[in-house]
N, CA, C and O atoms as a printed pandas DataFrame, in Angstrom:
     atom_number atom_name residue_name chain_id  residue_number  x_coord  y_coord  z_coord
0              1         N          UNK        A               1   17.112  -12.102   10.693
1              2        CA          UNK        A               1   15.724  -11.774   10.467
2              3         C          UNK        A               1   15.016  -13.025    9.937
3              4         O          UNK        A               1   15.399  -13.688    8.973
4              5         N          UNK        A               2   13.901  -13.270   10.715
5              6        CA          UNK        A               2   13.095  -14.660   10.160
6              7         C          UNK        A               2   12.143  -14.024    8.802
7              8         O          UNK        A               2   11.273  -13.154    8.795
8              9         N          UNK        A               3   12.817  -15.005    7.499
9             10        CA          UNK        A               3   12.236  -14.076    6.311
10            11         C          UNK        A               3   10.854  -14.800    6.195
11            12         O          UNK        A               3    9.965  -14.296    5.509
12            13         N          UNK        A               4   10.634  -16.202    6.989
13            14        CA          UNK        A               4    9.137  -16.426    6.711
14            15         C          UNK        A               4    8.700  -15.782    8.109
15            16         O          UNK        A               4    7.637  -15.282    7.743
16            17         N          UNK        A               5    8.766  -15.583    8.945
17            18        CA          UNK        A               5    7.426  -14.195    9.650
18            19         C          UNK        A               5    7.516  -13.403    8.855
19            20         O          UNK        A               5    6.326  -13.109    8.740
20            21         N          UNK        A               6    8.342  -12.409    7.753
21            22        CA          UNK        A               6    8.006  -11.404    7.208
22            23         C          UNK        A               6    7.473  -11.637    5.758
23            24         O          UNK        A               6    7.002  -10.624    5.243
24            25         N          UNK        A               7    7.455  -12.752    5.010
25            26        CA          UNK        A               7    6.702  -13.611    4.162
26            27         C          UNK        A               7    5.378  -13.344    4.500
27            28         O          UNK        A               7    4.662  -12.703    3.731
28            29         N          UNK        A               8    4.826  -13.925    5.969
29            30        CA          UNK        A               8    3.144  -13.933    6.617
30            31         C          UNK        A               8    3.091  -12.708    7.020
31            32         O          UNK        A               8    1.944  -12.377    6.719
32            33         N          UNK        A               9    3.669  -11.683    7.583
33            34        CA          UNK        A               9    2.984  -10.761    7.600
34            35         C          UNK        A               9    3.387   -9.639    6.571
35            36         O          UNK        A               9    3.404   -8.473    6.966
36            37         N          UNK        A              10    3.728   -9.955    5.206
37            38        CA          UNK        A              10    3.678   -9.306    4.213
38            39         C          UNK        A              10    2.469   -9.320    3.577
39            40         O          UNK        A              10    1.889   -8.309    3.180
40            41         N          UNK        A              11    1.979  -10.715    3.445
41            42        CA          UNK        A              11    0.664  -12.250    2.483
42            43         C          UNK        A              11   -0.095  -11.059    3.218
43            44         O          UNK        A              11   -0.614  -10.112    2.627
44            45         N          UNK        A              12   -0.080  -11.282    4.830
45            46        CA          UNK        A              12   -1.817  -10.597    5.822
46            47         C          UNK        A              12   -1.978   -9.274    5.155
47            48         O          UNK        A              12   -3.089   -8.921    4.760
48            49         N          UNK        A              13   -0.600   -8.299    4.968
49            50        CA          UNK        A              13   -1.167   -7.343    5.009
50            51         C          UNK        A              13   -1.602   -6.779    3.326
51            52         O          UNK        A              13   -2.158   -5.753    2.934
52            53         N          UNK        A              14   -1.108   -7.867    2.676
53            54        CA          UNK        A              14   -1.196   -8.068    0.978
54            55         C          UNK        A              14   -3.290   -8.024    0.872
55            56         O          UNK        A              14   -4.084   -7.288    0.286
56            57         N          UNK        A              15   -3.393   -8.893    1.528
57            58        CA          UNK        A              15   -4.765   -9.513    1.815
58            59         C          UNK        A              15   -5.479   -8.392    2.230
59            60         O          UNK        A              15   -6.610   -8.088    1.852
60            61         N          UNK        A              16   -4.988   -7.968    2.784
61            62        CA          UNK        A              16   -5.925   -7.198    3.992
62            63         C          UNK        A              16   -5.988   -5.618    2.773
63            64         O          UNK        A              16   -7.082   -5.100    2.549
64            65         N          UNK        A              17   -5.022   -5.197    2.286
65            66        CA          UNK        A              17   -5.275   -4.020    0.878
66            67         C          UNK        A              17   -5.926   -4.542   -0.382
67            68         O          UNK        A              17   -6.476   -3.888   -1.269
68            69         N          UNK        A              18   -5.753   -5.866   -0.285
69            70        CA          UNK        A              18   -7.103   -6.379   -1.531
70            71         C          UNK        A              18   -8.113   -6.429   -1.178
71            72         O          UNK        A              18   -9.047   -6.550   -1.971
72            73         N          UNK        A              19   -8.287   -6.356    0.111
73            74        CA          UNK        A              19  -10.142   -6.357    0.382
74            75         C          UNK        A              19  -10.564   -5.182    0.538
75            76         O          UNK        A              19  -11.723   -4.833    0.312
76            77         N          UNK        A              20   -9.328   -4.194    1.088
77            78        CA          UNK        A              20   -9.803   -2.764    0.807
78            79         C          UNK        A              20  -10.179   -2.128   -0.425
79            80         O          UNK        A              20  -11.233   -1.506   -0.561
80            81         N          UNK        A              21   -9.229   -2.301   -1.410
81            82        CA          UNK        A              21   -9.614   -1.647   -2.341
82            83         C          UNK        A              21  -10.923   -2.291   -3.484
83            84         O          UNK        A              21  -11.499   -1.842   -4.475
84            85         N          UNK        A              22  -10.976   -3.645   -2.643
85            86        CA          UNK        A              22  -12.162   -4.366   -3.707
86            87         C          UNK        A              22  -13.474   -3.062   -3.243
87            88         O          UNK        A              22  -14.072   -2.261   -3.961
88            89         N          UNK        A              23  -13.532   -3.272   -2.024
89            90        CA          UNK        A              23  -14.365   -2.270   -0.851
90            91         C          UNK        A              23  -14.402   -1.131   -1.627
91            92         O          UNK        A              23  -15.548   -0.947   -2.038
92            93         N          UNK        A              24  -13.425   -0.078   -2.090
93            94        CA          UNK        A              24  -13.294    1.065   -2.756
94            95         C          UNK        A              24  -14.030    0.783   -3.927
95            96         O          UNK        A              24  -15.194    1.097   -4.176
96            97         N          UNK        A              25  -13.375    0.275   -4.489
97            98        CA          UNK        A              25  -14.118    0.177   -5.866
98            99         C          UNK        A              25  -15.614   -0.088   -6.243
99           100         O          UNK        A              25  -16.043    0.359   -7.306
100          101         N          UNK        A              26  -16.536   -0.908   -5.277
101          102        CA          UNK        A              26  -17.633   -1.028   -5.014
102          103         C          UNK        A              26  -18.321    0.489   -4.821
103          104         O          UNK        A              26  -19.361    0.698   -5.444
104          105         N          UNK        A              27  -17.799    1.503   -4.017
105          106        CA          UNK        A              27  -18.216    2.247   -3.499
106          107         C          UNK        A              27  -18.462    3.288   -4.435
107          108         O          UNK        A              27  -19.409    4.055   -4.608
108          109         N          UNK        A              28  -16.843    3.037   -5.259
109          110        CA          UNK        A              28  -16.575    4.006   -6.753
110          111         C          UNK        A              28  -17.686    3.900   -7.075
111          112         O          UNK        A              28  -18.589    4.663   -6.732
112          113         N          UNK        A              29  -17.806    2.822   -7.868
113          114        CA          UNK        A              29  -19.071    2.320   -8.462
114          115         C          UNK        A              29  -20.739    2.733   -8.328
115          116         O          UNK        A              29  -21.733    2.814   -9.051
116          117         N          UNK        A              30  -20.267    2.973   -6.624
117          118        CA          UNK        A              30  -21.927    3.786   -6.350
118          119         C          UNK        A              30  -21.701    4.816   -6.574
119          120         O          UNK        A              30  -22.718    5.466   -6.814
120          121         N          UNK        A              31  -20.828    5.341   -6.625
121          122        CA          UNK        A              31  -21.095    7.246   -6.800
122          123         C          UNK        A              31  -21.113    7.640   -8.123
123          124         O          UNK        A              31  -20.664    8.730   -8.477
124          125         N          UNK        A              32  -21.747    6.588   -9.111
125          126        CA          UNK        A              32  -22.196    6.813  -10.236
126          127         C          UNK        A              32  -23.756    7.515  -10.479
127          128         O          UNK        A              32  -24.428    8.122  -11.313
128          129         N          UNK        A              33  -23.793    6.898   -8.962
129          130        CA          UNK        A              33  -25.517    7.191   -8.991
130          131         C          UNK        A              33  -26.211    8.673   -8.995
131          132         O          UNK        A              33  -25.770    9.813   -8.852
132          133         N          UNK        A              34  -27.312    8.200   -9.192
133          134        CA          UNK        A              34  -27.783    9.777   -9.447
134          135         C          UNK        A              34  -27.346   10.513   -8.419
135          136         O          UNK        A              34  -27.251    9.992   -7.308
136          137         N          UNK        A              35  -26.907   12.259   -8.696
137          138        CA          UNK        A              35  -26.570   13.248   -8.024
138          139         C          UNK        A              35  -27.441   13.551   -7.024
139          140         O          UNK        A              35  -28.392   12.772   -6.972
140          141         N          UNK        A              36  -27.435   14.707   -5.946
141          142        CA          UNK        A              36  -28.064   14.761   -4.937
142          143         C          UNK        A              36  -28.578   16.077   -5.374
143          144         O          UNK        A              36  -27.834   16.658   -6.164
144          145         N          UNK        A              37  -29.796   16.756   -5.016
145          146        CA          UNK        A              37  -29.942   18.000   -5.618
146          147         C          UNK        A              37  -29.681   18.847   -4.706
147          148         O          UNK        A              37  -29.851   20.065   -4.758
148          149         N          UNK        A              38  -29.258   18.215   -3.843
149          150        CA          UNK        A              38  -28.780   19.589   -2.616
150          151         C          UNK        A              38  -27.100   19.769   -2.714
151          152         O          UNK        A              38  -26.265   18.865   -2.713
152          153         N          UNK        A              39  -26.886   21.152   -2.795
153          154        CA          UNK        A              39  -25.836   21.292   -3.545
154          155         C          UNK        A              39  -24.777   20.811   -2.541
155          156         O          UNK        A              39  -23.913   19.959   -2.748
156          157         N          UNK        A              40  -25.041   21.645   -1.195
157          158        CA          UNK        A              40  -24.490   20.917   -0.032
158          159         C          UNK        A              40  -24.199   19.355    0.398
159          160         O          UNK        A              40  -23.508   19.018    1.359
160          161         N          UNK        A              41  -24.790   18.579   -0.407
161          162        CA          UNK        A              41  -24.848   17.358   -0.263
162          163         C          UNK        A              41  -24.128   16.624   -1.485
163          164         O          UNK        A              41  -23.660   15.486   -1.506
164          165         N          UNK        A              42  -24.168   17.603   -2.515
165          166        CA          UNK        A              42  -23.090   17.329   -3.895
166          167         C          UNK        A              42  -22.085   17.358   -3.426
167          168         O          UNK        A              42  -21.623   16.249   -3.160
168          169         N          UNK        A              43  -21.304   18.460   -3.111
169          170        CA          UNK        A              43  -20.226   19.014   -2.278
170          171         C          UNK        A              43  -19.441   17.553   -1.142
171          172         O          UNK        A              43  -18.403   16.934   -1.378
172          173         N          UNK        A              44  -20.272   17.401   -0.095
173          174        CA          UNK        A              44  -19.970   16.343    0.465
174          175         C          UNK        A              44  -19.511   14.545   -0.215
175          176         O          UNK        A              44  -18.638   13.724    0.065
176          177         N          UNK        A              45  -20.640   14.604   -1.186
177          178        CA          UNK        A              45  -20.471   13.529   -2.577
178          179         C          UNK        A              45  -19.095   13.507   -2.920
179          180         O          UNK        A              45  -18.185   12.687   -2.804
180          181         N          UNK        A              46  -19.235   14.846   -3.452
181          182        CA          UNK        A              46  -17.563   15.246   -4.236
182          183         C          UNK        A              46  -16.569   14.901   -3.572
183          184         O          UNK        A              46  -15.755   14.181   -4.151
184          185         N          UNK        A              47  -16.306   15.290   -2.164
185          186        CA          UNK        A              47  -14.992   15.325   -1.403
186          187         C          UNK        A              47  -15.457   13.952   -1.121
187          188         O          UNK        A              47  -14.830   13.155   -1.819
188          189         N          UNK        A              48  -16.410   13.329   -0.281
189          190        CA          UNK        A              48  -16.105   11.554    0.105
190          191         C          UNK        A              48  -15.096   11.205   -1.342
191          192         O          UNK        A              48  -13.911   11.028   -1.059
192          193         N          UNK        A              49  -15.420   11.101   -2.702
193          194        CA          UNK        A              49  -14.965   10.081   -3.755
194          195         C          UNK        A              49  -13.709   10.837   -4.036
195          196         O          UNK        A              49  -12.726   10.125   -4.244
196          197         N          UNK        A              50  -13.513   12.262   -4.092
197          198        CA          UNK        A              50  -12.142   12.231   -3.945
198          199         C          UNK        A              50  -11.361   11.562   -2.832
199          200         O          UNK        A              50  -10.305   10.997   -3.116
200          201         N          UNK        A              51  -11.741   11.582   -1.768
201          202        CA          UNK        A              51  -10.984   10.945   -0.572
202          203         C          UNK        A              51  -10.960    9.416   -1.012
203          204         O          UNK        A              51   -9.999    8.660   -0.870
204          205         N          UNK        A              52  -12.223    9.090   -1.587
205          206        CA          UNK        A              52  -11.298    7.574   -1.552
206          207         C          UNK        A              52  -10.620    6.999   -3.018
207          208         O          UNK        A              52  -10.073    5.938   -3.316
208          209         N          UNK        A              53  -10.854    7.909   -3.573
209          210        CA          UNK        A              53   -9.645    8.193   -4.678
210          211         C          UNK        A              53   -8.147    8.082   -4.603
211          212         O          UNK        A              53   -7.349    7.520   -5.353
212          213         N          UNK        A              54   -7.941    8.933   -3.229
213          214        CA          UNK        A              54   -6.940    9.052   -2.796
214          215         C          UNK        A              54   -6.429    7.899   -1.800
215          216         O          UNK        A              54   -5.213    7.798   -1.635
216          217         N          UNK        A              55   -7.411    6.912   -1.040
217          218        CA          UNK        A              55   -7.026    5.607   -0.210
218          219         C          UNK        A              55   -6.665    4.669   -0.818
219          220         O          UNK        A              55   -5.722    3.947   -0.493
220          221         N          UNK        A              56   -7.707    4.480   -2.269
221          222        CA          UNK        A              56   -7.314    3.655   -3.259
222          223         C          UNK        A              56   -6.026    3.676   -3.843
223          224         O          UNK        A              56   -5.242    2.727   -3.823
224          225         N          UNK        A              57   -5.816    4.831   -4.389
225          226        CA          UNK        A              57   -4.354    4.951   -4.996
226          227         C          UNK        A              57   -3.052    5.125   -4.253
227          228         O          UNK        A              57   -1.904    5.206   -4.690
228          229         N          UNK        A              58   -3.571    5.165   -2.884
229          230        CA          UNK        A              58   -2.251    4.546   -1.916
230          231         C          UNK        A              58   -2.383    2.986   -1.202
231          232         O          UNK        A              58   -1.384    2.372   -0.830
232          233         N          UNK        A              59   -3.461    2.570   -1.102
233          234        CA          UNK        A              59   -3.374    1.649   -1.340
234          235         C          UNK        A              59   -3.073    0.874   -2.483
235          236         O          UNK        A              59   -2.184    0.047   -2.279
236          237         N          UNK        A              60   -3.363    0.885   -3.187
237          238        CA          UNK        A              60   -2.538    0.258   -4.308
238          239         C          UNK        A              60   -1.128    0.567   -4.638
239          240         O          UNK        A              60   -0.622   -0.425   -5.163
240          241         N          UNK        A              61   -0.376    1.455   -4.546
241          242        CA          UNK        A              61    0.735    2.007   -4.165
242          243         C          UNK        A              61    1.374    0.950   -3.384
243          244         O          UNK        A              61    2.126    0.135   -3.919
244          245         N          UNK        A              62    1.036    0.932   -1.840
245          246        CA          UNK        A              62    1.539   -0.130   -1.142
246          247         C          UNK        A              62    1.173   -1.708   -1.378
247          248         O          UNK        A              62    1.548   -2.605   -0.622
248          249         N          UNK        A              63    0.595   -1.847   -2.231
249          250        CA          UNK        A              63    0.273   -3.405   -2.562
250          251         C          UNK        A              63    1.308   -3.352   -3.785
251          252         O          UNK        A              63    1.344   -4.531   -4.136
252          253         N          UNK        A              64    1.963   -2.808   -4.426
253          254        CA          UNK        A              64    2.921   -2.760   -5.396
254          255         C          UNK        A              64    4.503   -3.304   -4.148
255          256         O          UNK        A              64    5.168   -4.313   -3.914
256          257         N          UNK        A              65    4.414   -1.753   -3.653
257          258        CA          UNK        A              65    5.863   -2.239   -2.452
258          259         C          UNK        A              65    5.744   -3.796   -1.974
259          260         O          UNK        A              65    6.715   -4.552   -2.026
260          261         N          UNK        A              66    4.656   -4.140   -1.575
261          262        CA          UNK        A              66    4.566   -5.183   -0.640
262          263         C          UNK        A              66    5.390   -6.346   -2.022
263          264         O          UNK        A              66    6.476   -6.894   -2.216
264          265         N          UNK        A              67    4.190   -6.234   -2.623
265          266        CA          UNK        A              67    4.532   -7.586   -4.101
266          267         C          UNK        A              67    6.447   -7.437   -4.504
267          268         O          UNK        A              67    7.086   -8.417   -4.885
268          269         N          UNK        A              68    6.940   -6.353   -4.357
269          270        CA          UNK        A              68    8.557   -6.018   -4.679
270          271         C          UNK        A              68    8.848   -6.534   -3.653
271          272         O          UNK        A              68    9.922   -7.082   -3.901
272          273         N          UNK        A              69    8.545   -6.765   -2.435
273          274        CA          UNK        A              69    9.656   -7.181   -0.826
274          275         C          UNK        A              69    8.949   -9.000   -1.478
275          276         O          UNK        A              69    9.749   -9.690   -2.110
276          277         N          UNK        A              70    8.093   -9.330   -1.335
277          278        CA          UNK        A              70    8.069  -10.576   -1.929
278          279         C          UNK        A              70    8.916  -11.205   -2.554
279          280         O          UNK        A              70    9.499  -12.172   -2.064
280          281         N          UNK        A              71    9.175  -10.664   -4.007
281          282        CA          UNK        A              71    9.821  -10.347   -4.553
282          283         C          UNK        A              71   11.658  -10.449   -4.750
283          284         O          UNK        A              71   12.445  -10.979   -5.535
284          285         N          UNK        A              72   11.718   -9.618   -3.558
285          286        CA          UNK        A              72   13.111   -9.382   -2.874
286          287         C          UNK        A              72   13.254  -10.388   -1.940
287          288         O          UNK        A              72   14.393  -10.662   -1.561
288          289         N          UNK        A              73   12.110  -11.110   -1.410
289          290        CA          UNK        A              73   12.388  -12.188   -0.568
290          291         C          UNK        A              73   12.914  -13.470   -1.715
291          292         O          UNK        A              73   13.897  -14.157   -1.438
292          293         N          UNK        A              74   12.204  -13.659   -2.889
293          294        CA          UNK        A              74   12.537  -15.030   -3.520
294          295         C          UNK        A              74   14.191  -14.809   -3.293
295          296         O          UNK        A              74   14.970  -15.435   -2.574
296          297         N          UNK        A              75   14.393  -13.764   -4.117
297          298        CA          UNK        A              75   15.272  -14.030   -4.871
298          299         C          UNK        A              75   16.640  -13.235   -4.007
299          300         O          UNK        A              75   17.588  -12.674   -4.556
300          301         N          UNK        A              76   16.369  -13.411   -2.244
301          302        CA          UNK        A              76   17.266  -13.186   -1.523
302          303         C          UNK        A              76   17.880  -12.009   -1.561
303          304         O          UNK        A              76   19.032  -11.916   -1.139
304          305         N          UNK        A              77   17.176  -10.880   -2.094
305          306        CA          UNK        A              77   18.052   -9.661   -2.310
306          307         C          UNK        A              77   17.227   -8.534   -1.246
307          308         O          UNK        A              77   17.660   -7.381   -1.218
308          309         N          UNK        A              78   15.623   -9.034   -0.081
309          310        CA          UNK        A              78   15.224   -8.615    0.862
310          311         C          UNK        A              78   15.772   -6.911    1.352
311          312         O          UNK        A              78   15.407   -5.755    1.136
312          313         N          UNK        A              79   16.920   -7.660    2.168
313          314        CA          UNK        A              79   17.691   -6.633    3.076
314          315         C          UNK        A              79   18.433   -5.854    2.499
315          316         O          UNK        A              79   19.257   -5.307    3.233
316          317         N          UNK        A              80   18.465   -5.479    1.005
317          318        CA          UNK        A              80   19.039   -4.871    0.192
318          319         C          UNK        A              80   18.828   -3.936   -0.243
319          320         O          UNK        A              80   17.793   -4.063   -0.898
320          321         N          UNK        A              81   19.421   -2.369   -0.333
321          322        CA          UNK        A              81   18.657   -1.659   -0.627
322          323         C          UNK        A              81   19.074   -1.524   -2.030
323          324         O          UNK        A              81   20.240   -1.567   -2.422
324          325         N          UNK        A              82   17.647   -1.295   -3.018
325          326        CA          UNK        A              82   17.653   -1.046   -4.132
326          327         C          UNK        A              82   18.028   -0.240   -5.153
327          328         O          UNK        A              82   17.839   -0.372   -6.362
328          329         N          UNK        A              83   18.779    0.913   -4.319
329          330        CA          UNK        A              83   19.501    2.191   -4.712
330          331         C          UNK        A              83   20.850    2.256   -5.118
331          332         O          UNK        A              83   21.464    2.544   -6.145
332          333         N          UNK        A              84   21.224    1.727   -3.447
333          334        CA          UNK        A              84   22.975    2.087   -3.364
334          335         C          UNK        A              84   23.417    0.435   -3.063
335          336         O          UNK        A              84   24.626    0.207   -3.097
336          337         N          UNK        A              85   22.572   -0.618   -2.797
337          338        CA          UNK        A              85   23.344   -1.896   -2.606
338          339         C          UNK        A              85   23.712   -2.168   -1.118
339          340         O          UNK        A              85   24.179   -3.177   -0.589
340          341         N          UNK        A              86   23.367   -0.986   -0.618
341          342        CA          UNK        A              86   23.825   -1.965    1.220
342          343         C          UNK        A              86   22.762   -2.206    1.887
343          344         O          UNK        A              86   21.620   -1.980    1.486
344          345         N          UNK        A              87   23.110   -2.744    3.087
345          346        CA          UNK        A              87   22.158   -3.121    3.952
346          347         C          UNK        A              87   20.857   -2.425    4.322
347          348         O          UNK        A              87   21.045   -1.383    4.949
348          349         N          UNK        A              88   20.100   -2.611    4.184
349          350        CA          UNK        A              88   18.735   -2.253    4.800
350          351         C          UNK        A              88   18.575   -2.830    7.148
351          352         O          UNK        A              88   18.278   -3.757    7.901
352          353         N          UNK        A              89   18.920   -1.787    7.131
353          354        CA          UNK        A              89   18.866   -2.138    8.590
354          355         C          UNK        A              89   17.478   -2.463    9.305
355          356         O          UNK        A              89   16.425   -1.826    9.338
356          357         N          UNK        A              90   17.840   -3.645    9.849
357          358        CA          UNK        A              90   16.920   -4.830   10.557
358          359         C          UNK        A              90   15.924   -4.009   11.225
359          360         O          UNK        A              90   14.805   -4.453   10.970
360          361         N          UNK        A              91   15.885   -2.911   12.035
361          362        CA          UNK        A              91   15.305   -1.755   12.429
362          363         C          UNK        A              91   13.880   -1.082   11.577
363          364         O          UNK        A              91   12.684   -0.924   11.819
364          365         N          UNK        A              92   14.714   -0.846   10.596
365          366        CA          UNK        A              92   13.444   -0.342    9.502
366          367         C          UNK        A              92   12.947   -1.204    9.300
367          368         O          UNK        A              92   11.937   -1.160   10.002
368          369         N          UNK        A              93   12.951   -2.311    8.609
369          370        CA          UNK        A              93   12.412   -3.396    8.182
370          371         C          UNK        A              93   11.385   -3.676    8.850
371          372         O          UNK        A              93   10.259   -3.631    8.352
372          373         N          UNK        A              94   11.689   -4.107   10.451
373          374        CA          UNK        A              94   10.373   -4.356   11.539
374          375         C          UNK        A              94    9.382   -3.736   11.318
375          376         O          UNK        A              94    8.227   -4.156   11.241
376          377         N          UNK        A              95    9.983   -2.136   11.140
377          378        CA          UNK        A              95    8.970   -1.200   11.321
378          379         C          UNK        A              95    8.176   -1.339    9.736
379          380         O          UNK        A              95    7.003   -1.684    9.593
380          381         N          UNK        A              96    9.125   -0.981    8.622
381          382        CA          UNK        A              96    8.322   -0.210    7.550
382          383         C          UNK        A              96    9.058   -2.240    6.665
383          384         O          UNK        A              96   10.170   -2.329    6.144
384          385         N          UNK        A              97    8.232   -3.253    6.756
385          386        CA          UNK        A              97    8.588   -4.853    6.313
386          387         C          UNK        A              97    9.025   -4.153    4.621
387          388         O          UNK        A              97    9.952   -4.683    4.007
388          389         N          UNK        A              98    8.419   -3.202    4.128
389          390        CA          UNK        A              98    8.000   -3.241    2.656
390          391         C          UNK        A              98    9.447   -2.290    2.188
391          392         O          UNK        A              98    9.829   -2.123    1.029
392          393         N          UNK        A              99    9.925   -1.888    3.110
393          394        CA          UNK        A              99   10.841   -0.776    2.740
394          395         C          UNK        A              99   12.178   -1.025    1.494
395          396         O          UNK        A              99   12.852   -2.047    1.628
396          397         N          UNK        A             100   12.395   -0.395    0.723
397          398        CA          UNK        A             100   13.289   -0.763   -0.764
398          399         C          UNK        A             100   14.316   -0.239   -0.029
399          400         O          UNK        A             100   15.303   -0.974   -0.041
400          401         N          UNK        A             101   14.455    0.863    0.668
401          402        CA          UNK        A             101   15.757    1.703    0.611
402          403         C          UNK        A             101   16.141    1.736    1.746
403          404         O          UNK        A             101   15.310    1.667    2.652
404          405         N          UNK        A             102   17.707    1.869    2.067
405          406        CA          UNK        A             102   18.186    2.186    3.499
406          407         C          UNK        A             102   18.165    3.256    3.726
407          408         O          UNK        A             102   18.195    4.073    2.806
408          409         N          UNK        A             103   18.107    3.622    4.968
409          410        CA          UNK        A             103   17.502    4.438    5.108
410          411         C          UNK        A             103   18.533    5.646    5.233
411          412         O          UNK        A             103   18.431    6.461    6.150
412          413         N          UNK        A             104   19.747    5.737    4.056
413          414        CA          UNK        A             104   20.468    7.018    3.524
414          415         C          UNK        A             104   19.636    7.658    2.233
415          416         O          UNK        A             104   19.278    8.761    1.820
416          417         N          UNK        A             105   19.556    6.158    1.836
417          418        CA          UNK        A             105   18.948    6.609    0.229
418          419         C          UNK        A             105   17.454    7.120    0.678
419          420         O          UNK        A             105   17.017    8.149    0.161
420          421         N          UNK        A             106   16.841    6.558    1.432
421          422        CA          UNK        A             106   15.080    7.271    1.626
422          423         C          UNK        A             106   15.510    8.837    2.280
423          424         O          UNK        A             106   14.820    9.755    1.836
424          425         N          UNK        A             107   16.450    9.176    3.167
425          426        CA          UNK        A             107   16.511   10.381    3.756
426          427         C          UNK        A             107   16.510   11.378    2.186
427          428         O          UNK        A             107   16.559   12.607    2.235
């Protein structure tokens, strides 16, 4: 496994959830604003900021995983799963780069 392609496209996709959630948080920020007096339109208010309540805090979620495979890249322990100690198969990895566990311990 080439650990610098998965280095760069760890960084892109590191990048790419910090601009999201900067994005979120801006938005947080507006829905401070005054309420809507249509209740129907509160309602809608309500559920948008829960929803991105919920993008935010998985995004950030996965900007944690990502920073741990980093992480696991310095210090050569990558392909390792963090549970039981064996291999993390080359398979998952492609798919899910950020993944801690092989995929006995995630089942």
């Amino acid at each position: 496994m080439n650990h610098d392609l998965v280095r760069q496209q760890l960084l892109a996709k590191r990048d790419e959830l910090l601009h999201r959630t900067a994005r979120i948080q801006r938005d947080l920020q507006h829905a401070d604003q005054p309420v809507s007096q249509d209740f129907a339109e509160q309602a809608t208010e309500m559920e948008n900021t829960e929803v991105l309540h919920g993008i935010d805090a998985e995004s950030r979620h996965e900007l944690q995983l990502i920073n741990h495979a980093l992480d696991r890249l310095d210090n050569d322990s990558y392909e390792t799963c963090v549970k039981c100690g064996d291999a993390i198969g080359e398979a998952r990895l492609q798919v899910l780069p950020f993944a801690e566990h092989c995929i006995h311990c995630a089942s």
